[in-house]
C-alpha positions as CSV (number, residue, x, y, z in Angstrom):
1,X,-103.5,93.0,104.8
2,X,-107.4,91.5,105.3
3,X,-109.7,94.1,103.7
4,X,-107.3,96.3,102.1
5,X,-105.4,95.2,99.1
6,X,-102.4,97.9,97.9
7,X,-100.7,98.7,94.7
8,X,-98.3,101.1,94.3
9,X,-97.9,103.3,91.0
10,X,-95.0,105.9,89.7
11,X,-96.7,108.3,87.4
12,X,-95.5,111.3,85.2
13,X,-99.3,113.0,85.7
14,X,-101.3,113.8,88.6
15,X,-103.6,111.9,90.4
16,X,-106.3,114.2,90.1
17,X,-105.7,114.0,86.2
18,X,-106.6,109.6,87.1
19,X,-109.5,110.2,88.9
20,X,-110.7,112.3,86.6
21,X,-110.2,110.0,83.6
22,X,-112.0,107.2,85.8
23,X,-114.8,109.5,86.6
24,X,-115.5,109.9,83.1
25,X,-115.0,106.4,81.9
26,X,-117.6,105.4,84.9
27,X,-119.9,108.0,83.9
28,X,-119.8,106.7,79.8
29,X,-120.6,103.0,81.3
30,X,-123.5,103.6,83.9
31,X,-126.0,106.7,85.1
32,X,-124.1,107.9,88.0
33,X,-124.6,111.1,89.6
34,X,-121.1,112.4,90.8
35,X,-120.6,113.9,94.2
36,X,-117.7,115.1,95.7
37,X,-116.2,117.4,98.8
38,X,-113.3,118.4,99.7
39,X,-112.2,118.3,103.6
40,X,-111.2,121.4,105.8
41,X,-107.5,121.0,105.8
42,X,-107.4,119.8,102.1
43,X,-105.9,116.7,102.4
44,X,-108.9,114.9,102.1
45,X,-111.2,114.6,98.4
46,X,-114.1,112.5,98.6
47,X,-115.9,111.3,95.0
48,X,-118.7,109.3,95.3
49,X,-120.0,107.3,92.3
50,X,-123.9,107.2,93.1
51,X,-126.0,104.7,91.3
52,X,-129.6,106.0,90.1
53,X,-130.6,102.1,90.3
54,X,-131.4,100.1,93.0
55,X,-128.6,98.4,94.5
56,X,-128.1,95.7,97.3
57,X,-129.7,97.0,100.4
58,X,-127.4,96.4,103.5
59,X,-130.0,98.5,105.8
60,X,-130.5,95.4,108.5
61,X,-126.4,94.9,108.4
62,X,-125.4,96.9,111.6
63,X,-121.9,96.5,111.1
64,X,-121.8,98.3,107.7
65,X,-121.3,102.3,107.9
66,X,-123.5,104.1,105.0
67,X,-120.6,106.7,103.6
68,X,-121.8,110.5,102.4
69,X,-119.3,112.1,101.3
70,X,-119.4,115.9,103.3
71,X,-119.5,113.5,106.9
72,X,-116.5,111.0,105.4
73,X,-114.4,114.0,105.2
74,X,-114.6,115.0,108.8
75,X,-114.2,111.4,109.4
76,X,-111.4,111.1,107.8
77,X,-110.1,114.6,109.6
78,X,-111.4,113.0,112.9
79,X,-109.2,109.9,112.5
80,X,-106.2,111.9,111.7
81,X,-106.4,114.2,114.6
82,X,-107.4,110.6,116.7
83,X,-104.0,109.0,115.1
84,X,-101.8,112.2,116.0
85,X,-102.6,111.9,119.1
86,X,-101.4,108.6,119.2
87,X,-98.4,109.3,117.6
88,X,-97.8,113.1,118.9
89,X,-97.7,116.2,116.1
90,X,-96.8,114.8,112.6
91,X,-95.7,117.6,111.3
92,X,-97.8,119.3,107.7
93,X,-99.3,116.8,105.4
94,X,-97.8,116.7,101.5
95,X,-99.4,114.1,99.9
96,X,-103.5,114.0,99.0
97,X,-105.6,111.2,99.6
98,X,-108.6,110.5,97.3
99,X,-111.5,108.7,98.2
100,X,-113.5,107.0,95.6
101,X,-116.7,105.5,97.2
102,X,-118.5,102.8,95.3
103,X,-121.6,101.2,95.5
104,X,-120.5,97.7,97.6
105,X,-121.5,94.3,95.9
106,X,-120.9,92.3,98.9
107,X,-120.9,93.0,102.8
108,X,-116.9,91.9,102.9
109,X,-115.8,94.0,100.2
110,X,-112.4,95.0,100.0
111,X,-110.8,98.6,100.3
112,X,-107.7,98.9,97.6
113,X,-105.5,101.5,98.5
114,X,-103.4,103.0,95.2
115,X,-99.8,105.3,96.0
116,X,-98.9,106.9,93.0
117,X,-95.4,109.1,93.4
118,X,-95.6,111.8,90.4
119,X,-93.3,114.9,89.8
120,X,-93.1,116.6,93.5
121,X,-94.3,113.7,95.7
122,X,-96.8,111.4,96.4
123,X,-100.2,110.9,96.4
124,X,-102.9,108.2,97.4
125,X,-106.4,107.0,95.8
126,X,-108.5,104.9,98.2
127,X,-111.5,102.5,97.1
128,X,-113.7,102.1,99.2
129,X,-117.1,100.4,98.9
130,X,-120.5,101.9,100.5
131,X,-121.6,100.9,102.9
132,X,-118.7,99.4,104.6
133,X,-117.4,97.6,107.5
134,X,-117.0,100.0,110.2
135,X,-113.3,98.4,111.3
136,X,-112.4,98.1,107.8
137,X,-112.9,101.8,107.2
138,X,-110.8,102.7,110.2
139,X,-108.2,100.4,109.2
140,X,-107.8,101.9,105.7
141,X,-108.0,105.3,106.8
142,X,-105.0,104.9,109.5
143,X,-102.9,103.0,107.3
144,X,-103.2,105.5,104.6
145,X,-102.1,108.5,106.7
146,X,-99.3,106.3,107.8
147,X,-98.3,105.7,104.5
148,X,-98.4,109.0,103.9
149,X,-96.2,110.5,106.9
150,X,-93.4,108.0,106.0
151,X,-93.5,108.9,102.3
152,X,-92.5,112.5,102.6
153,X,-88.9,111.7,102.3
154,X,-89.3,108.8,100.3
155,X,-87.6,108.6,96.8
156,X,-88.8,106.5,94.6
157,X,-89.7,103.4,96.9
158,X,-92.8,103.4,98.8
159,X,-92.9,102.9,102.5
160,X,-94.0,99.1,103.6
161,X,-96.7,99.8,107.4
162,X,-95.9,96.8,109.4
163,X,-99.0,94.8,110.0
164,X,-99.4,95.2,113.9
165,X,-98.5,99.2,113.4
166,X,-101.5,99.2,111.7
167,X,-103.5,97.0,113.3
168,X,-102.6,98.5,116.7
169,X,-103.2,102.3,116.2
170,X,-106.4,101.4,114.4
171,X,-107.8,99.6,117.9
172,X,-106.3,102.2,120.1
173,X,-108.5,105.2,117.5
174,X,-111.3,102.4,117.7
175,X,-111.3,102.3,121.5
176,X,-110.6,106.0,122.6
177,X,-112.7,108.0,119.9
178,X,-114.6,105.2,117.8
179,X,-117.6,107.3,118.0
180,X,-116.5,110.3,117.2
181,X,-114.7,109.3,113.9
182,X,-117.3,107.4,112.5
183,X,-120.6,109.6,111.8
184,X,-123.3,107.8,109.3
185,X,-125.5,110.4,107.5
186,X,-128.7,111.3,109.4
187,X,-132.2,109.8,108.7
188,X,-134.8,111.8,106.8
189,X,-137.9,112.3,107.9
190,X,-140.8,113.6,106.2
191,X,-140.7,117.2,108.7
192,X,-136.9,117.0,107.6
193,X,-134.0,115.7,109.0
194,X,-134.0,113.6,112.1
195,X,-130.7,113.2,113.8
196,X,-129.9,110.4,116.2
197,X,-127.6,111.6,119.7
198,X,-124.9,109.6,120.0
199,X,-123.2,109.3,124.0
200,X,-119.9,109.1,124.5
201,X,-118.1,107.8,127.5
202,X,-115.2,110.3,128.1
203,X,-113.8,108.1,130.9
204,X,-110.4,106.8,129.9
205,X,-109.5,103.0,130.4
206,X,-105.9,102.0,130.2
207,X,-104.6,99.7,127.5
208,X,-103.8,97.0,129.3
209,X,-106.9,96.9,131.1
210,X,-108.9,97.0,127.7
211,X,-106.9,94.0,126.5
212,X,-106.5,92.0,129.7
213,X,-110.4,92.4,129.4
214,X,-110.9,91.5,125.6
215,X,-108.7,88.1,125.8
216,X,-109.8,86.7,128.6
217,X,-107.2,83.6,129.7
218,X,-105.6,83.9,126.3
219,X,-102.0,85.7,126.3
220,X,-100.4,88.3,123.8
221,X,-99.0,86.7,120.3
222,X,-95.3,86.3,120.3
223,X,-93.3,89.2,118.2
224,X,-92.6,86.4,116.0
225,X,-96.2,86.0,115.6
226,X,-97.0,89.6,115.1
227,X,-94.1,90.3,113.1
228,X,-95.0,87.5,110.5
229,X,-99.1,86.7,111.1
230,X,-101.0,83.9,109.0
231,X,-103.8,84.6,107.1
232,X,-106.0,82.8,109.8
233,X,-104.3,85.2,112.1
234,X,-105.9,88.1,110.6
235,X,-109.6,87.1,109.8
236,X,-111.7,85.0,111.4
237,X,-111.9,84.7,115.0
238,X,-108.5,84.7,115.6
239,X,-108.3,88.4,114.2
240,X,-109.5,89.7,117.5
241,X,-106.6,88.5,119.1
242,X,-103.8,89.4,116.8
243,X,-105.4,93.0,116.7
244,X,-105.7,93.2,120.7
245,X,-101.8,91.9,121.1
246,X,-100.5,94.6,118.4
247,X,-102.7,97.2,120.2
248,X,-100.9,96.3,123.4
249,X,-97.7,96.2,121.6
250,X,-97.9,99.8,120.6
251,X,-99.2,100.7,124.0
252,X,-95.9,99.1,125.6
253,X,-93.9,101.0,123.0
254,X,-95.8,104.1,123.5
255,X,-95.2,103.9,127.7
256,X,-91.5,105.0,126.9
257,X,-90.8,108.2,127.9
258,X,-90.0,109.2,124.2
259,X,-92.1,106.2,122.7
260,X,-94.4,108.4,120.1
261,X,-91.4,110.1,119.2
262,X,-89.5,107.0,118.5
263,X,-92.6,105.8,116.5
264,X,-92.6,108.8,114.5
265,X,-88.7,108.3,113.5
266,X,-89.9,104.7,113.0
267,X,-92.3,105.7,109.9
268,X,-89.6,108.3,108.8
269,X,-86.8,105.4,108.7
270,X,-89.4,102.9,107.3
271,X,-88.4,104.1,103.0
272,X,-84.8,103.4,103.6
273,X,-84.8,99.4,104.2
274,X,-86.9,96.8,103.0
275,X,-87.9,95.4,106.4
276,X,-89.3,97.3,109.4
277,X,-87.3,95.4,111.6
278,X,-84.5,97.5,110.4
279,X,-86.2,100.9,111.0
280,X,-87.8,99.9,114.4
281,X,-84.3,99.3,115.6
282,X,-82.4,102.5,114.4
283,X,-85.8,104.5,115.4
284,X,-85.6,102.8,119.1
285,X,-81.8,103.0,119.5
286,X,-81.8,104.5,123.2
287,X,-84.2,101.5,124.0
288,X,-82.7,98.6,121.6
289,X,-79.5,97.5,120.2
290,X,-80.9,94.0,118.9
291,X,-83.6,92.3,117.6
292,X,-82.8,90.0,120.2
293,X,-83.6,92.8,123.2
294,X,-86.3,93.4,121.3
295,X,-87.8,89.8,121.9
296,X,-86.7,89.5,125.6
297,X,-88.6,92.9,126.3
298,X,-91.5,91.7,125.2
299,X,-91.4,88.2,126.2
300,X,-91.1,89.7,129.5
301,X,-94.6,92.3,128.9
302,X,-96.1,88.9,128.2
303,X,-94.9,87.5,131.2
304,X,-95.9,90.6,132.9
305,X,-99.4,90.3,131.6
306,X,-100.2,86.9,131.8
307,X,-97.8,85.7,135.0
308,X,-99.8,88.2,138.0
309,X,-101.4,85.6,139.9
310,X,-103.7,86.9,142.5
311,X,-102.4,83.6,144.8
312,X,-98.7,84.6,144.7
313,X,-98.8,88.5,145.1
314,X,-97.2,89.8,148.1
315,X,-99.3,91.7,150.9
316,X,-99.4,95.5,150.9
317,X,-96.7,95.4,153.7
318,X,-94.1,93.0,152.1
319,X,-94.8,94.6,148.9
320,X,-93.7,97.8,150.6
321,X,-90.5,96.5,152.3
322,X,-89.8,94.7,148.9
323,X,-89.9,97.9,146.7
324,X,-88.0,99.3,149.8
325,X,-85.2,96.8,149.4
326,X,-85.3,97.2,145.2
327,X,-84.3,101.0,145.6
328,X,-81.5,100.8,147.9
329,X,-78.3,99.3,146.9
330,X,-75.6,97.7,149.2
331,X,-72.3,99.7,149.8
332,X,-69.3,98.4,152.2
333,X,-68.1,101.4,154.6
334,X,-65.4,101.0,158.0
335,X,-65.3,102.9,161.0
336,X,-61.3,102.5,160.8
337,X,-59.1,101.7,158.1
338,X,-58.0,98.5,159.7
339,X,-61.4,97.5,160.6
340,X,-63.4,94.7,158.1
341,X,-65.6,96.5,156.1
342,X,-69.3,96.8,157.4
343,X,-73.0,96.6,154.6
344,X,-74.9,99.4,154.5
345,X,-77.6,100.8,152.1
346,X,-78.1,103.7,150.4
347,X,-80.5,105.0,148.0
348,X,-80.5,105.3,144.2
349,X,-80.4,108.6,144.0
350,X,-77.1,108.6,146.1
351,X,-76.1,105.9,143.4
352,X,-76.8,108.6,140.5
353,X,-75.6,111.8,142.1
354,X,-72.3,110.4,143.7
355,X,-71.0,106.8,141.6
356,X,-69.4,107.3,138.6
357,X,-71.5,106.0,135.6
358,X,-69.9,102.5,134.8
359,X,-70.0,101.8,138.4
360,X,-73.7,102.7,138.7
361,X,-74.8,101.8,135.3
362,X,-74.2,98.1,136.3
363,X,-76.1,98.7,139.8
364,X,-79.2,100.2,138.0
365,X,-79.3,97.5,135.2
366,X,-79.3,95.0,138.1
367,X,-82.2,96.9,139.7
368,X,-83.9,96.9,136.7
369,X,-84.1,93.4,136.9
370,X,-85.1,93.5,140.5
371,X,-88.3,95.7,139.2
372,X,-89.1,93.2,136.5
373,X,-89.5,90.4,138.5
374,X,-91.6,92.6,141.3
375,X,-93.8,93.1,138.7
376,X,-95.2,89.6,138.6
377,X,-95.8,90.1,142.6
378,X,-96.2,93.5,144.2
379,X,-99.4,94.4,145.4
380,X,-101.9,96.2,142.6
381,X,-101.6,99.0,144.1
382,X,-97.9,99.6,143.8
383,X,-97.6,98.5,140.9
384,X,-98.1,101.5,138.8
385,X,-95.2,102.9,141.4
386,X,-92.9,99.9,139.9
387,X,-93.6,100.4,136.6
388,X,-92.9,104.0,137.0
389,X,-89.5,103.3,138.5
390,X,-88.7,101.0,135.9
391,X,-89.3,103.3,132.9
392,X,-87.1,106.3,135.1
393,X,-84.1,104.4,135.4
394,X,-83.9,102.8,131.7
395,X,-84.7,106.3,130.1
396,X,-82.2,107.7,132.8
397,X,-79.7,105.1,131.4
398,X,-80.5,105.8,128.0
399,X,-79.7,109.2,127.9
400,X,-76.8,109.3,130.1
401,X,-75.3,106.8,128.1
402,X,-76.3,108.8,124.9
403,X,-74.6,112.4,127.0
404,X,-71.8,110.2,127.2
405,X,-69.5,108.1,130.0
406,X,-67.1,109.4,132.4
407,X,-65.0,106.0,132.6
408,X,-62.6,106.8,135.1
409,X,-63.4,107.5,138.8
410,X,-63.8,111.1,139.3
411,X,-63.8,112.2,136.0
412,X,-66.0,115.5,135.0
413,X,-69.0,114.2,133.4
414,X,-69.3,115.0,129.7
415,X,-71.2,118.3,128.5
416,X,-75.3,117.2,128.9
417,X,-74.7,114.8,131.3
418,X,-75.6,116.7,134.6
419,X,-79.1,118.1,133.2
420,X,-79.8,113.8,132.7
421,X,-78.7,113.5,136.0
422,X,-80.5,116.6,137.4
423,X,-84.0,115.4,135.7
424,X,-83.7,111.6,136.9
425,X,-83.2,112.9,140.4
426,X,-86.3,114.9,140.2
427,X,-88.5,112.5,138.9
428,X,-87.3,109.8,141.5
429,X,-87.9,112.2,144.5
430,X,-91.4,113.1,143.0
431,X,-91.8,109.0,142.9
432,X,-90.4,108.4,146.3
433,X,-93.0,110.9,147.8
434,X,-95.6,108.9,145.8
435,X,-94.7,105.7,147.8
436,X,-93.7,107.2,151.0
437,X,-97.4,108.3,150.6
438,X,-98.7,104.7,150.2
439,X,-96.7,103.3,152.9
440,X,-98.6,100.7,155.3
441,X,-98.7,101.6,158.8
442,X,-97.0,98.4,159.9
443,X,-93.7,99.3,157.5
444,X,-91.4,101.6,158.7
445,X,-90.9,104.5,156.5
446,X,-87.1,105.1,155.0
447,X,-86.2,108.5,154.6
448,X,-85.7,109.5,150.4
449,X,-82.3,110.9,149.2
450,X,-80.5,110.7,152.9
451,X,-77.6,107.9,152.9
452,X,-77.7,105.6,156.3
453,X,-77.1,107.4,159.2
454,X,-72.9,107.2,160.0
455,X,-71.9,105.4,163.5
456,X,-69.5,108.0,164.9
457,X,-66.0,107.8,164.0
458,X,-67.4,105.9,160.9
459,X,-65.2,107.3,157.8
C-alpha cells in the first residue's frame, strides 16, 4: 500500500524486549532524548526518538502533522473509537501497538508497519516519521487496528487488509471526525502556551453525497479495479478517486441492515484464506452467494450513481403511481368457479403474510428488480423511500431463507420464521406510512395492508 510498507515477523520474545533493544542501539549512535507515553486504554505506546540537532524544518508544509507523543495517543484512541463506529463494537483489544516516531528526512516518508506473533498473540510496531502526512497517519493508524481485530484468532498466518477496506474506512474517519483525531501540539508562547480553537461542523453529510460531490462527472472504479488497483491508482491524482470509490464501497456495504456486522465477520474470516475474496463471501453469505452477485451488485450502485439524470426522472406524481405499482403485485381471482379469472392487486405485505415462501420469494425478487430500475428515475424525494424498500425485502429474503422454506403450500413455517415475517411486516407498514405521507395531491392514495376490495359474490 502507498505510504505504508509491512513486514510481518514470528518471534520467541516480546516486542517490548525489540523496542527496547532498538531504543538502545539508537541511543549508542546519536544524542536522542527518549520520550514515551502510554495511552488510556493501554493499547497504545508511543516512543519518540527526539534529535538534540537541527533537523529538516517542515514548518511552512501544511499538510505535515507535527507528532508529540501524550496527543498521538489520544489520536490514536480517537481513531479507534472513530473506526468502531464504523464498524460497530469490536469486542477487547489483545494485541499492542507501538509507535516509534522518528525524525522524517523527507515530506513523503513512509510509515512501515511490523506484526510480530510471539508466545500468546500478536503484536504490532509502527514507524512513523515526524512530522507526517496528515492522510498517511490516518491510514496507518486504521489499517493497524484492522490488522489487529482480524489477528485475534489468527494462528500463525497474519491477516492480509484488502486495499479498499483500508482505504475506505480511512476516508469515512477522515470525513466524519478528521478533526477530532488529528490534534498537533499547541504553540508556545512566551506567557506560556497558546492554544489554537479548532470548529467542528457536527452536521452529518451522507456518503454518497460526499463522493458524488468529490468526483465530479467521474464514476466509481469497477470491483475489478478496486479489488486489484495499479500503482498509479493509488498515488498521484488518481488516488483521490480510487479512495472516494472504496469509501463509497464500504458505505454501500455498510447500508445493509447487518452490513457492519458482516464486516466484522469479514476481518474475523480474513486469517483462514489467502484472498479476501474468500472471506467477504462467507462473511456476506445472507447477501452473496458468488463473486459474480458480488459484481452485478455493484455494477448496478455504479449505475445507480452515475445513471440519475435530472432529464429522465419522473414527476413527483408518476413517481408516486410508479412506486405504487412496484408494491402491489398481480393476483387472478373469479366471482364463480366457471367464470374466466379476473387481475387484481394486492399488496406486499398480503404477499408475505398469506403466499407460501417459494411462491412469494420469486414475486419479491421480481420486485426487487422493479426498485432497482426506479432508482435511476423516481423523483429525489422518494428515492430514499425506494432504497428503503429495497434493503427491507432483500434482508426480509435473507433471513427467511436463512429460518428456513416451507416448500409445500400450506405448510407450517419452520421454527424463526414467523418473528422474520412479523419484523418485515412492521417495517413495511412504518415505510408505507412514510409514503402515504408524501403522496401528491393529484395521486390517489391506496390503502396499506388491505387486499382490493371483493365485488360481491366474488370467491
Amino acid at each position: 500500500m502507498r505510504g505504508i510498507r509491512l513486514a510481518e515477523t514470528v518471534l520467541g520474545a516480546p516486542l517490548w524486549l525489540f523496542c527496547a533493544l532498538v531504543g538502545v542501539a539508537s541511543a549508542q549512535l546519536a544524542p536522542y532524548d527518549s520520550v514515551s507515553a502510554r495511552s488510556v486504554s493501554g493499547q497504545f505506546i508511543v516512543h519518540s526518538a527526539r534529535l538534540n540537532a537541527r533537523g529538516r524544518d517542515f514548518s511552512n508544509n501544511p499538510k505535515l502533522l507535527k507528532l508529540e507523543p501524550s496527543l498521538a495517543t489520544v489520536s490514536c484512541e480517537r481513531i479507534k473509537q472513530a473506526l468502531a463506529a464504523e464498524l460497530g463494537a469490536s469486542g477487547q483489544w489483545r494485541g499492542k501497538i507501538y509507535l516509534s516516531l522518528h525524525p522524517a528526512q523527507s515530506a513523503d516518508a513512509e510509515i512501515t508497519l511490523i506484526s510480530e506473533r510471539f508466545n500468546g498473540g500478536w503484536a504490532y510496531r509502527v514507524n512513523v516519521p515526524n512530522p507526517v502526512e496528515r492522510t498517511r497517519f490516518v491510514r496507518g493508524m486504521v489499517q493497524v487496528l484492522l490488522l489487529e481485530q482480524a489477528n485475534r484468532q489468527a494462528g500463525g498466518r497474519s491477516a492480509e487488509i484488502p486495499v479498499w477496506l483500508v482505504e475506505g474506512l480511512m476516508r469515512r474517519v477522515l470525513d466524519s471526525h478528521g478533526a477530532e483525531v488529528l490534534l498537533p501540539p499547541p504553540n508556545l508562547a512566551k506567557s506560556g502556551v497558546s492554544t489554537s480553537p479548532i470548529f467542528v461542523d457536527a452536521r452529518l453529510t451522507n456518503a454518497f453525497t460526499l463522493v458524488r460531490l468529490a468526483l465530479g462527472n467521474r464514476g466509481p472504479l469497477s470491483l475489478a479495479e478496486l479489488s486489484w488497483p495499479k500503482e498509479n491508482q493509488l498515488a498521484g491524482p488518481e488516488a483521490e478517486v480510487y479512495q472516494l470509490s472504496a469509501q463509497l464501497l464500504v458505505a454501500e456495504l455498510q447500508r445493509f441492515e447487518d452490513g457492519r456486522a458482516c464486516l466484522r465477520a469479514m476481518l474475523g474470516e480474513l486469517p483462514k484464506f489467502l484472498n479476501w475474496q474468500m472471506a467477504f463471501l462467507r462473511a456476506f453469505q445472507p447477501h452473496f452467494q458468488r463473486q459474480l452477485d458480488v459484481e452485478k451488485w455493484w455494477a448496478l450502485q455504479i449505475q445507480h450513481f452515475t445513471g440519475r439524470d435530472a432529464s429522465g426522472l419522473w414527476s413527483a406524481t408518476d413517481s408516486w403511481v410508479k412506486l405504487d405499482e412496484i408494491l402491489h403485485a398481480p393476483v387472478q381471482i373469479r366471482r364463480e368457479k366457471q367464470d374466466l379469472p379476473a387481475l387484481a392487486q394486492v399488496p406486499l405485505t398480503s404477499v408475505i403474510r398469506e403466499w407460501d415462501f417459494v411462491r412469494q420469494s420469486q414475486t419479491l425478487q421480481a420486485k426487487l428488480r422493479e426498485l432497482d430500475g426506479a432508482r435511476l428515475r423516481v423523483a429525489s424525494d422518494l428515492l430514499p423511500l425506494v432504497e428503503e424498500y429495497r434493503r427491507t425485502l432483500a434482508d426480509y429474503l435473507a433471513k427467511r431463507d436463512k429460518a428456513g422454506q416451507d416448500l409445500a403450500v400450506g405448510k407450517t413455517p419452520a421454527p424463526g420464521a414467523n418473528a422474520v415475517v412479523r419484523e418485515a411486516l412492521k417495517k413495511l407498514e412504518t415505510l408505507e406510512a412514510q409514503r402515504q405521507g408524501r403522496n401528491p395531491q393529484s395521486a390517489a392514495p391506496v390503502a396499506a395492508g388491505n387486499p382490493p376490495t371483493a365485488t360481491p359474490g366474488e370467491k
